[in-house]
C-alpha distance (Angstrom), angle and dihedral (degrees) to the residues before:
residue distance angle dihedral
X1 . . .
X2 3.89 . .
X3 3.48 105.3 .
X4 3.76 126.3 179.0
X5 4.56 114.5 -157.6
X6 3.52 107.8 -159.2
X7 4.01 105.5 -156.6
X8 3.67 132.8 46.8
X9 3.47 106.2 -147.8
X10 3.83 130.4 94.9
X11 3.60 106.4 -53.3
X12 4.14 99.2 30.0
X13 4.01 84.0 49.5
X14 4.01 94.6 53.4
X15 3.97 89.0 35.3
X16 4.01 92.9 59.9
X17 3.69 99.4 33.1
X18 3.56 87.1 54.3
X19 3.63 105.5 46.2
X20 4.18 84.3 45.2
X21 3.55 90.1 53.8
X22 3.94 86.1 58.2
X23 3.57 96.7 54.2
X24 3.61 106.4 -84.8
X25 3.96 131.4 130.7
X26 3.83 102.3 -119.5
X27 4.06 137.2 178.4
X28 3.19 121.2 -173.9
X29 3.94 115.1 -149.5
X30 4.04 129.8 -148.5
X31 3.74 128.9 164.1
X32 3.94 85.8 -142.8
X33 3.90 107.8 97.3
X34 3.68 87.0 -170.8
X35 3.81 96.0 59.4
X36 3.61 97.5 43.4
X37 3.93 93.1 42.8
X38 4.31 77.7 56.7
X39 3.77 93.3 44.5
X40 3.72 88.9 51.8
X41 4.10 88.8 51.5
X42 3.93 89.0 55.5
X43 3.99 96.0 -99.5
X44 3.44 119.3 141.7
X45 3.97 117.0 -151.4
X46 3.87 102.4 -155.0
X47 3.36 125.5 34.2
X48 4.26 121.2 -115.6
X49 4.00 119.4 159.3
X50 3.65 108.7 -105.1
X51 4.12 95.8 0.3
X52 4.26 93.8 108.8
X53 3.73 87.6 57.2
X54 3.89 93.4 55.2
X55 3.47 88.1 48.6
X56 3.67 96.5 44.2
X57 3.88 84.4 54.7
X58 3.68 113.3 39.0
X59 4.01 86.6 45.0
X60 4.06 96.1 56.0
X61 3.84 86.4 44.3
X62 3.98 90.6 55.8
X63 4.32 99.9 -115.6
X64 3.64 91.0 106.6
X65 3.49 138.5 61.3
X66 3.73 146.1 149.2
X67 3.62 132.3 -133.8
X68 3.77 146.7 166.7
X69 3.56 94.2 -142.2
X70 3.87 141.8 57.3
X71 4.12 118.5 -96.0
X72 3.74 115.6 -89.7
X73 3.44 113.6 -104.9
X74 4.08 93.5 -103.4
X75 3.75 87.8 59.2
X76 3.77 97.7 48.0
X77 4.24 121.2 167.5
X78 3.51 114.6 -120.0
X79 3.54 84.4 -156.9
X80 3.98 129.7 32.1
X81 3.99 124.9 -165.1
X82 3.82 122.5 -158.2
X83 3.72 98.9 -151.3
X84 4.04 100.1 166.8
X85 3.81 114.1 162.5
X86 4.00 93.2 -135.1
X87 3.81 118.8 -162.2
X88 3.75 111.3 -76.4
X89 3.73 97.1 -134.9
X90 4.37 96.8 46.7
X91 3.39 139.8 57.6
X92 3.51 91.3 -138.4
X93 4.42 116.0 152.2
X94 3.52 90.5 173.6
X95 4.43 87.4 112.6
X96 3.26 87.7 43.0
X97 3.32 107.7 48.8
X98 3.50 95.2 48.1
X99 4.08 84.1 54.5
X100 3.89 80.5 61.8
X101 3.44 91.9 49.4
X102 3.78 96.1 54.2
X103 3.71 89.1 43.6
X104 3.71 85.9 58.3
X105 3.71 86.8 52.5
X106 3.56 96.1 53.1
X107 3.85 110.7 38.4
X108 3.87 119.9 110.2
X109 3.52 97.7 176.1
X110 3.65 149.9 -4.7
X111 3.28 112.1 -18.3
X112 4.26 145.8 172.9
X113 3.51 116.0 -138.6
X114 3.72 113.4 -160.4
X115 3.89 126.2 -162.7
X116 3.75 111.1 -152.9
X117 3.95 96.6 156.6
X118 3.38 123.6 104.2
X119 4.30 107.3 -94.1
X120 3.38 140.9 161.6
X121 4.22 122.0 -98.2
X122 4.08 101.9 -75.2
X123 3.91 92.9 29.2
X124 4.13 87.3 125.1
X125 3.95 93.6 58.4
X126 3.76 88.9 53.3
X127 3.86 96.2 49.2
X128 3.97 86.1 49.8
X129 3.85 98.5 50.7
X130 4.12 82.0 45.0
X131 3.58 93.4 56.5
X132 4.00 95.5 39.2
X133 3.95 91.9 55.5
X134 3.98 86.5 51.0
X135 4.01 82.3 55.2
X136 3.21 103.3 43.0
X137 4.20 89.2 48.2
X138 3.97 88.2 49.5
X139 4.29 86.9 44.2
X140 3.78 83.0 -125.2
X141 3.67 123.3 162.2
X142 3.31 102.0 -155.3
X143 3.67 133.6 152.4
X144 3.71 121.5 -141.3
X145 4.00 139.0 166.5
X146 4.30 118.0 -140.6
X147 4.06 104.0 -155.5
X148 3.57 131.6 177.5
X149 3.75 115.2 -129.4
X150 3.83 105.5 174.7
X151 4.01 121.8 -156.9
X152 3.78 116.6 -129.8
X153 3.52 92.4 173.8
X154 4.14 113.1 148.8
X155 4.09 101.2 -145.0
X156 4.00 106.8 -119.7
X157 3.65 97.0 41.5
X158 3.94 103.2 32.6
X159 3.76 93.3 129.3
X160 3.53 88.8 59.5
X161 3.98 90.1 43.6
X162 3.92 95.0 50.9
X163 4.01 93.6 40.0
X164 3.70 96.7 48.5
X165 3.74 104.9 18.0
X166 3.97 128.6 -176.8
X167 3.56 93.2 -126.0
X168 4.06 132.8 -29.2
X169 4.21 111.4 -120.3
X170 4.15 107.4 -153.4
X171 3.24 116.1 174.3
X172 3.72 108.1 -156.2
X173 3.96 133.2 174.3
X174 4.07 98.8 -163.3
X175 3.91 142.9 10.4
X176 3.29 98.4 -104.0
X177 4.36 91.6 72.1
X178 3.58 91.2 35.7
X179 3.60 93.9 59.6
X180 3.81 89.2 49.6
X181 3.62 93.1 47.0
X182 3.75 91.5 48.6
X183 3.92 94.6 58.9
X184 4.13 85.6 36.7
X185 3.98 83.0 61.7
X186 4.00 102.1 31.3
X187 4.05 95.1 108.8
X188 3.33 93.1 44.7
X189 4.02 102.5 63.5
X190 3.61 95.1 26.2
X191 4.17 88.1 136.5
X192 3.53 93.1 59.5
X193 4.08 135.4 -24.7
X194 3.58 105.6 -71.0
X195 3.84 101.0 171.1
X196 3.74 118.5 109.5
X197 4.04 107.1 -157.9
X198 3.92 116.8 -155.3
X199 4.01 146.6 141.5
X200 4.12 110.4 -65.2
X201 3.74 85.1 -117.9
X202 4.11 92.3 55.0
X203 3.84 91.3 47.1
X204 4.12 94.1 55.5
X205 3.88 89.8 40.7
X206 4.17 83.1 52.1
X207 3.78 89.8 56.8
X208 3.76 94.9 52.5
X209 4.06 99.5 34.9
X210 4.04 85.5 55.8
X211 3.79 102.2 47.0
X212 4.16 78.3 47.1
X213 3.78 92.3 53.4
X214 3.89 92.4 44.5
X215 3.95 91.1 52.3
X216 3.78 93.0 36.8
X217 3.85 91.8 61.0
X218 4.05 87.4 38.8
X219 3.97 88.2 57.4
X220 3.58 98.1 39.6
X221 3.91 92.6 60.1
X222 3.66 92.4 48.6
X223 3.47 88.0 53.7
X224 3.72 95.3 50.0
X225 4.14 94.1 44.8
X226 4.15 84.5 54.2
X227 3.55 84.2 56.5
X228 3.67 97.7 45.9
X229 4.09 88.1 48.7
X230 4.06 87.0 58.3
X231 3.66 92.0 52.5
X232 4.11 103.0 36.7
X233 3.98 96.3 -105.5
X234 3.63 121.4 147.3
X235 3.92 101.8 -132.3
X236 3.50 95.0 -164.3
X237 3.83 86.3 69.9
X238 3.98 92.5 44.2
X239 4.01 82.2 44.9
X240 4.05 88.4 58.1
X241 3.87 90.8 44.1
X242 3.53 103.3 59.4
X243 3.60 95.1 32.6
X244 3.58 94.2 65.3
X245 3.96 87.3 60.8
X246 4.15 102.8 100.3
X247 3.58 87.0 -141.2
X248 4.07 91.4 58.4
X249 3.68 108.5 34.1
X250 3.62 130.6 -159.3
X251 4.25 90.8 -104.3
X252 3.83 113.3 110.6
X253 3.78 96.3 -6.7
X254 3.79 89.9 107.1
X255 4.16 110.3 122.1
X256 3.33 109.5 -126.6
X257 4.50 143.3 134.3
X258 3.33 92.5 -80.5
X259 3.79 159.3 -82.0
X260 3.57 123.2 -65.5
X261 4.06 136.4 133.1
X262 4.56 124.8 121.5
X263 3.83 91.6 -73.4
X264 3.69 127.8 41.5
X265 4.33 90.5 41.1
X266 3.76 93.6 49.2
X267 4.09 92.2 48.0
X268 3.85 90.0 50.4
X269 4.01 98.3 48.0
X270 3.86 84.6 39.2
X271 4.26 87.8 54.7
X272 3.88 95.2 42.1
X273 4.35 89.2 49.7
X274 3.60 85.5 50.1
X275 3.36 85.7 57.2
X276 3.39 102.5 49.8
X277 4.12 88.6 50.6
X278 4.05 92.9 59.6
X279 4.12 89.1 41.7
X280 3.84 92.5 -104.0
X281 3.57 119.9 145.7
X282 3.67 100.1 -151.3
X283 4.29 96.9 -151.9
X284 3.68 98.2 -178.7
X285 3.54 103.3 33.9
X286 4.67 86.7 52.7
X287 3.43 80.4 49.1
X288 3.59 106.6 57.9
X289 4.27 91.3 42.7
X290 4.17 82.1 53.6
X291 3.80 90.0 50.0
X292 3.71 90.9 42.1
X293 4.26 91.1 54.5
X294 3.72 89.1 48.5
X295 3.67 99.5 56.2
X296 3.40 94.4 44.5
X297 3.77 82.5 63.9
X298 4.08 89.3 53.2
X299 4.04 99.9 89.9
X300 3.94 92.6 47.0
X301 3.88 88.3 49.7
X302 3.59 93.4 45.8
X303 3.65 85.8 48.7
X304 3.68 84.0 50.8
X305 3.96 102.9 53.8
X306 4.02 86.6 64.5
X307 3.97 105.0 35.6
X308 3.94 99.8 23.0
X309 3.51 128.5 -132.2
X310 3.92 101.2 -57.2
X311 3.69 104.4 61.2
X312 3.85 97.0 179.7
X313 3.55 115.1 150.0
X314 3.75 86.7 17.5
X315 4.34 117.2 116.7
X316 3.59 116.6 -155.6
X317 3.96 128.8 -167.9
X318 3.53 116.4 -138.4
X319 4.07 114.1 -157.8
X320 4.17 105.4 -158.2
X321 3.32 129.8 5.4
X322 4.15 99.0 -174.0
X323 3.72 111.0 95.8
X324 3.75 86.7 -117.5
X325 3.62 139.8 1.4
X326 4.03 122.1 -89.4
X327 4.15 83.5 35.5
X328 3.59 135.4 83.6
X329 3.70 95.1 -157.3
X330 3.43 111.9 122.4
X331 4.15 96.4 -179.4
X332 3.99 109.6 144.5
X333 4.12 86.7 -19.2
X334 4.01 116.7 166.8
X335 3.67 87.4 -114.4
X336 4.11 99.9 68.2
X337 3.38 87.7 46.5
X338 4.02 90.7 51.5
X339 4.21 93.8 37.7
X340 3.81 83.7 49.9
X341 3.96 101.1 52.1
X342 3.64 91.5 33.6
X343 3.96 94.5 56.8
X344 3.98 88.6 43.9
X345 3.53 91.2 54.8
X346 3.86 84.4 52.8
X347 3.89 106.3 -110.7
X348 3.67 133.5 130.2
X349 3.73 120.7 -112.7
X350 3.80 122.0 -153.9
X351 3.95 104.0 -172.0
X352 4.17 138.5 -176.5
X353 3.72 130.7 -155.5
X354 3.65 130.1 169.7
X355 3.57 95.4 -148.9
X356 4.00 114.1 -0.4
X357 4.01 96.3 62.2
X358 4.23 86.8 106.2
X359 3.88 93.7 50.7
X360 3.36 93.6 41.3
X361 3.67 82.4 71.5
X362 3.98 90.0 56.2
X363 3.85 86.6 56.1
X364 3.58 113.4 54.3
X365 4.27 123.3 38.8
X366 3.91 119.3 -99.5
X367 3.85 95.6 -111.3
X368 4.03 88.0 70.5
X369 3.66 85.4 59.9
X370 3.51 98.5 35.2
X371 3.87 91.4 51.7
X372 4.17 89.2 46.0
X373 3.83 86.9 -116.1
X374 3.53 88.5 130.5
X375 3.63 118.6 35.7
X376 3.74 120.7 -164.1
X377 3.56 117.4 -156.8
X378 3.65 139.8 -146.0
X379 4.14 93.2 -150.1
X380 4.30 133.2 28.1
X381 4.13 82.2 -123.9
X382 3.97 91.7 55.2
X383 3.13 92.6 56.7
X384 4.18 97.7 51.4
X385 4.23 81.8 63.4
X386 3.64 101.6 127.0
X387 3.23 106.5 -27.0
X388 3.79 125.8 144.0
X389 3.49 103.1 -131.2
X390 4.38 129.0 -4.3
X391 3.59 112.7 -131.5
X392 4.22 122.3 -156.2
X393 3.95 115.0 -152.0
X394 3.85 96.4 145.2
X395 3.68 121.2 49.0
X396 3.89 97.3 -150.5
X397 4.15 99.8 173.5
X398 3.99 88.8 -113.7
X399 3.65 86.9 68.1
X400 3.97 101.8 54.5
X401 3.28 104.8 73.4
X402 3.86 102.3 28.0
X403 3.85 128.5 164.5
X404 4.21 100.7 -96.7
X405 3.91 88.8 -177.9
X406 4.03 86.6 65.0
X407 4.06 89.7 38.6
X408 3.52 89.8 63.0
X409 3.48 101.4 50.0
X410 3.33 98.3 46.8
X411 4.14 97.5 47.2
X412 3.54 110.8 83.9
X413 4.36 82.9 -143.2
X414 4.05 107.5 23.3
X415 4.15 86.5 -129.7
X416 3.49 121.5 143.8
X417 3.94 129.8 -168.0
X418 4.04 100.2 -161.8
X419 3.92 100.4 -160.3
X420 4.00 92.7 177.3
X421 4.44 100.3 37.8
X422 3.71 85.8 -118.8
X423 3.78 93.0 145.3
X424 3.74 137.2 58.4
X425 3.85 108.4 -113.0
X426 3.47 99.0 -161.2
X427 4.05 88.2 62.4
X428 3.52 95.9 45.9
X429 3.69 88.2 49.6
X430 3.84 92.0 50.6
X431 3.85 88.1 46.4
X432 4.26 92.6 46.0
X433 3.36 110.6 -102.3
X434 3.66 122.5 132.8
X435 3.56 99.8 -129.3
X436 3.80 133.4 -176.5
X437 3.74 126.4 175.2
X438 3.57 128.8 -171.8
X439 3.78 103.3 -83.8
X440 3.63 103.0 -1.1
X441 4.14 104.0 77.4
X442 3.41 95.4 144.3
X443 3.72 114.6 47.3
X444 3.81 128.5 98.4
């Protein structure tokens, strides 16, 4: 198919690479000159495992391309994706309905409009009255389909996600764009039928309801392993037990300082304002964003309990910064929140990421750095230099199975705050260190 992505950014990027990678003829659209002029060069603005390579490929063999401006009217996309990276704190369609609006502008004949970005429940009704007032100011009779295409994609391993997905949501109003959505999709459910047909509304209220259930059983275990810390239970062992039960499952039941990232955040504050518009009080939903804020408080007040409140003169080593490994996104991670309330309370922070160092800068102001408040460095060991304690909020691989004999003589006091349970307490206890996990406080 000829398909036209319109946004650059994380999800359009993935989205066209992928599709070209199957076979199809894609461009990929951004108003940004800038970007595309650096697309065009072979540089890839966000960083996905294994996503400049598809690029690389499907652009020397001629399926992709970038441009600034929409196809000319000879080359015309049977198929159009509005892939706009939206803020991750609003609900705000104003990019893409003006995508919709220039779509509107541009079609010559049938056409399927597919929303991709991240939008509230009803998104696909405004997209179609945007495109039908373009028509109807052009005097265009033109037939068109708005469907809902929701990404699921897990940043890291979104590749792997789009070219061998769970399932494929479509939310589709008539035949006509479910047939063309089918044959869109054929090559990628080839082992058995992995598209899920619905309304447009049931497909965007899919999006949001999963990204809900993900952070709901995310908040819940935190909750549970503060409990278990009251009461001297290892969590880890509770984690194990009801994980084994097939109704549970061992996915996001790990006990940890919290969610964060672009995606799962946005959905939920997206769900509870919808909530708020129809006069819902969403209980459960409020309640896992309020248990989410608190634990991202639990390293600093860890941190806390052994230094006190004012940590001047104290140095602290901060080991990820991402929001999870394989990512550089750094969106509500555990670590702003720790950097933040750590240079507040007026110590130094010497931190290590394999990938987020360069938008760490993009996080914090310049005089932090300037002033050596916050010290980036170039290896996880550099950063252990003095400090008084070494703190764990993303478990990056390099840091599971680190050397403890070199930890210790670099920490000016061998104390660890373990904000993902990485380590075994009771052999860091044997071997010194004052360790405390998240939900295991009194073991060893």
């Amino acid at each position: 198919m000829n398909i036209t992505v319109v946004g650059t950014g994380y999800v359009g990027l993935v989205t066209g690479a992928c599709f070209a990678e199957m076979g199809n003829t894609v461009t990929c659209l951004d108003a940004d000159q800038e970007r595309i002029t650096a697309l065009n060069a072979g540089e890839v603005p966000v960083f996905e495992p294994g996503l400049d390579a598809i690029i690389q490929n499907n652009t020397k063999a001629g399926r992709l391309s970038f441009s600034a401006t929409m196809p000319e009217p000879d080359n015309e996309p049977q198929v159009y994706f509005i892939a706009i990276d939206s803020q991750p704190d609003t609900d705000d369609l104003d990019c893409v309905l003006q995508c919709a609006r220039e779509i509107g502008r541009t079609i010559r004949d049938y056409s399927v409009i597919v929303n991709k970005s991240s939008a509230p429940v009803g998104a696909g009704e405004q997209i179609t009255r945007a495109i039908t007032e373009e028509l109807a100011t052009r005097n265009a009779q033109i037939e068109f389909d708005v469907v809902s295409n929701p990404e699921f994609l897990k940043e890291g391993v979104a590749i792997d996600d789009f070219m061998r997905p769970d399932r494929i949501v479509i939310g589709v109003e008539n035949l006509r764009a479910r047939n063309v959505m089918s044959e869109l999709y054929q090559s990628f459910s080839r082992n058995h039928d992995k598209l899920m047909f619905m309304g447009v509304r049931d497909a965007e209220m899919t999006k949001h309801a999963a990204s809900a259930m993900l952070a709901t059983k995310i908040s819940f275990m935190n909750e549970i392993a503060n409990l278990a810390e009251c009461m001297g239970v290892d969590i880890e062992q509770v984690r194990k037990g009801i994980g084994s039960d097939s109704r549970i499952g061992y996915s996001y039941i790990y006990p940890g300082c919290g969610y964060g990232g672009s995606f799962v955040p946005k959905d939920m504050k997206a769900l509870i304002r919808m909530g708020q518009e129809h006069g819902y009080e969403t209980e459960i939903l409020n309640s896992v964003e309020r248990r989410n804020q608190s634990q991202k408080h639990r390293l600093f007040e860890k941190l806390a309990d052994r230094f006190g409140q004012d940590m001047s003169g104290r140095t602290i080593a901060v080991w990820g910064l991402a929001f999870k490994p394989g990512s550089d996104d750094m969106h509500e991670s555990s670590a702003l929140e720790l950097i933040n309330r750590l240079l507040q309370a007026g110590a130094r922070v010497r931190a290590y990421d394999p990938l987020a160092m360069n938008e760490s800068k993009l996080h914090f102001p310049d005089t932090v750095f300037d002033e050596q408040q916050l010290v980036l460095c170039e290896h996880q060991y550099d950063a252990l230099a003095d400090a008084d304690a070494m703190v764990l909020v993303t478990e990056w691989k390099p840091f599971r199975q680190p050397d403890f004999n070199a930890i210790k003589k670099l920490l000016k006091q061998p104390v660890i705050i373990d904000g993902r349970n990485q380590y075994d307490p009771y052999s860091l206890k044997s071997q010194g260190f004052d360790y405390t996990g998240i939900g295991r406080d009194q073991l060893g």
